[in-house]
VEXDO-910180 format. One record per residue (C-alpha): residue in one letter; x, y, z; residue number from 1. Coordinates in Angstrom, 1 decimal, padded with zeros to 4 digits. Layout:
residues N
<code=a | east=X | north=Y | up=Z | pos=NUM>
...
END
This chain:
residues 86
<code=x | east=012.0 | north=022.5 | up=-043.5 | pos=1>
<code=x | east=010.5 | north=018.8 | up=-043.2 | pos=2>
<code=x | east=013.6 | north=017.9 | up=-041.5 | pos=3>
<code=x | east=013.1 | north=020.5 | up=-038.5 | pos=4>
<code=x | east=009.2 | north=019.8 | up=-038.2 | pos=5>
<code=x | east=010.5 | north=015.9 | up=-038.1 | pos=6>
<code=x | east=012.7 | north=016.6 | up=-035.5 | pos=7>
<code=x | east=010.4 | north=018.6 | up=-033.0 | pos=8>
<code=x | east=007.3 | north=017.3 | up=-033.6 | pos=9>
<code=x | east=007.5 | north=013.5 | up=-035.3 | pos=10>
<code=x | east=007.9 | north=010.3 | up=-033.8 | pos=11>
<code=x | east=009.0 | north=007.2 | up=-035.6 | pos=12>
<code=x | east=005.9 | north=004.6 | up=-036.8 | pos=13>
<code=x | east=006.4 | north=001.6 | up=-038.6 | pos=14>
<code=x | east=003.7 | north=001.9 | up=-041.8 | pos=15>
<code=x | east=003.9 | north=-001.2 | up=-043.4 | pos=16>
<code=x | east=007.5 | north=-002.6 | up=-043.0 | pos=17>
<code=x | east=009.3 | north=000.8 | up=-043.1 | pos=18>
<code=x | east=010.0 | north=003.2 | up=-040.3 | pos=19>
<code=x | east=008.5 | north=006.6 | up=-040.9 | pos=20>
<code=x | east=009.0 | north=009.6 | up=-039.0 | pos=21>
<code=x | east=004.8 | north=011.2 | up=-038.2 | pos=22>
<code=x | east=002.7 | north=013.3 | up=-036.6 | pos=23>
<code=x | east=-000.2 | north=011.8 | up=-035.0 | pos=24>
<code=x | east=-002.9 | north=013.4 | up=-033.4 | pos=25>
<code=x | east=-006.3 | north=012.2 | up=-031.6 | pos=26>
<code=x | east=-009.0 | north=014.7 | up=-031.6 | pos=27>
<code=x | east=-013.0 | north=014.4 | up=-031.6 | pos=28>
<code=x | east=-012.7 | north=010.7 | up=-031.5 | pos=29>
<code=x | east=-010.2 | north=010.4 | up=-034.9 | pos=30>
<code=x | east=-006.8 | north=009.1 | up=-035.1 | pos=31>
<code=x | east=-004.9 | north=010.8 | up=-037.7 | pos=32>
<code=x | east=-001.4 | north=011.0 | up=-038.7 | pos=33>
<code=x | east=000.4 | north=013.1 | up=-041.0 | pos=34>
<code=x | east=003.1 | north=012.6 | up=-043.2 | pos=35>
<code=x | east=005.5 | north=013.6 | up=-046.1 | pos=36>
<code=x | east=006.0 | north=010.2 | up=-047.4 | pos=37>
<code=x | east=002.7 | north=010.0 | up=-049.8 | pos=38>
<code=x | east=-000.8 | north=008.8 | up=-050.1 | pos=39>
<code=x | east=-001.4 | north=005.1 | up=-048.1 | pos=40>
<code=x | east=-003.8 | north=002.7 | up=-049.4 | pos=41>
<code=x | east=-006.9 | north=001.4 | up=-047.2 | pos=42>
<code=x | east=-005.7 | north=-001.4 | up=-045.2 | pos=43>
<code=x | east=-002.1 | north=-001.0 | up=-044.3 | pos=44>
<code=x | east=-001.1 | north=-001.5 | up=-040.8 | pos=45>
<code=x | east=000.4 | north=001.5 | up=-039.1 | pos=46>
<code=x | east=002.1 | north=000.6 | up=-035.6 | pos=47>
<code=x | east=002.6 | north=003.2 | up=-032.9 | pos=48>
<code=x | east=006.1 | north=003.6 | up=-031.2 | pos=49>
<code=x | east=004.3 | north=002.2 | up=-028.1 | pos=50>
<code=x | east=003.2 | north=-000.8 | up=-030.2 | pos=51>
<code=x | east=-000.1 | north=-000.2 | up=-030.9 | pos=52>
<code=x | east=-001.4 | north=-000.9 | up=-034.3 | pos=53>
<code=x | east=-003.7 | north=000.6 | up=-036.7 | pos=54>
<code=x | east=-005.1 | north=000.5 | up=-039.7 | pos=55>
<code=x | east=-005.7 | north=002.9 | up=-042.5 | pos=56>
<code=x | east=-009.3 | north=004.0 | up=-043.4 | pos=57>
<code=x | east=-008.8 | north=007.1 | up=-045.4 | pos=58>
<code=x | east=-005.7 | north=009.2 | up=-046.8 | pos=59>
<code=x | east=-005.7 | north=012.2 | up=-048.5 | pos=60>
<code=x | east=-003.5 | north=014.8 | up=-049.6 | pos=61>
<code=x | east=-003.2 | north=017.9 | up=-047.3 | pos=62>
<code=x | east=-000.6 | north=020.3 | up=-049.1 | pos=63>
<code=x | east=002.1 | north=019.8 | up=-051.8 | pos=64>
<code=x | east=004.2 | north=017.8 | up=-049.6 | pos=65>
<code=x | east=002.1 | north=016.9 | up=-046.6 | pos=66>
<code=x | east=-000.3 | north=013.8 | up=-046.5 | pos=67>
<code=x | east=-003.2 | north=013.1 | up=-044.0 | pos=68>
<code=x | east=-004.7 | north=009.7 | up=-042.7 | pos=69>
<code=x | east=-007.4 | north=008.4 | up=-040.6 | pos=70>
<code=x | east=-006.5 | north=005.8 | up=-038.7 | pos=71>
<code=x | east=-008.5 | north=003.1 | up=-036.5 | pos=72>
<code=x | east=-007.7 | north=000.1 | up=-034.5 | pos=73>
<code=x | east=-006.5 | north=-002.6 | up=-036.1 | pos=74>
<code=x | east=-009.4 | north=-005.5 | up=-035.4 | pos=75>
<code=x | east=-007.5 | north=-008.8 | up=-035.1 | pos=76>
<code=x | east=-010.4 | north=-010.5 | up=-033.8 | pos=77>
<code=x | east=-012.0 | north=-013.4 | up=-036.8 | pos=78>
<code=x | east=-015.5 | north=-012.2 | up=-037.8 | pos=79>
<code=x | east=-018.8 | north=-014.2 | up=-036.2 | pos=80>
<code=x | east=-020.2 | north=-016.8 | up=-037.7 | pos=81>
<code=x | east=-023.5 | north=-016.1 | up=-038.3 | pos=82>
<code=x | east=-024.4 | north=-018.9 | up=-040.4 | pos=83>
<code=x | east=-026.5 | north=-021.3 | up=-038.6 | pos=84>
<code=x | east=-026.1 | north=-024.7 | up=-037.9 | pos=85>
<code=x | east=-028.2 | north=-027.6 | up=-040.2 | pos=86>
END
């Protein structure tokens, strides 16, 4: 059953270093993708078959077999400095 819902409906994303056939979906503002591989910890870089890249905020288990993340941009930008100068 995975196999057929992979094939019509999934595209392959790189999570991590491994390429991983999901579902992603943007609605209300939220990226999400779902897959059958497991939980994903905070942090890891998804990228898009486009090449965009994301990260993961939040990942939770959907049904037996079916796992849910929220994704957002990936920020490669360093963080201000807000310490000032002496």
């Amino acid at each position: 059953m995975q196999a057929a819902i992979n094939a019509a409906f999934a595209r392959s994303w790189q999570i991590g270093t491994v390429e991983t056939p999901c579902r992603y979906r943007f609605k209300d503002g939220i990226h999400t993708l779902k897959t059958f591989s497991g939980l994903l910890d905070k942090g890891v870089v998804c990228t898009h078959p486009d090449g965009q890249k994301f990260e993961v905020v939040s990942s939770k288990q959907v049904l037996v077999s079916t796992f849910e993340h929220t994704l957002q941009f990936l920020n490669q930008t360093p963080a201000h400095n807000w310490t000032p100068p002496r």
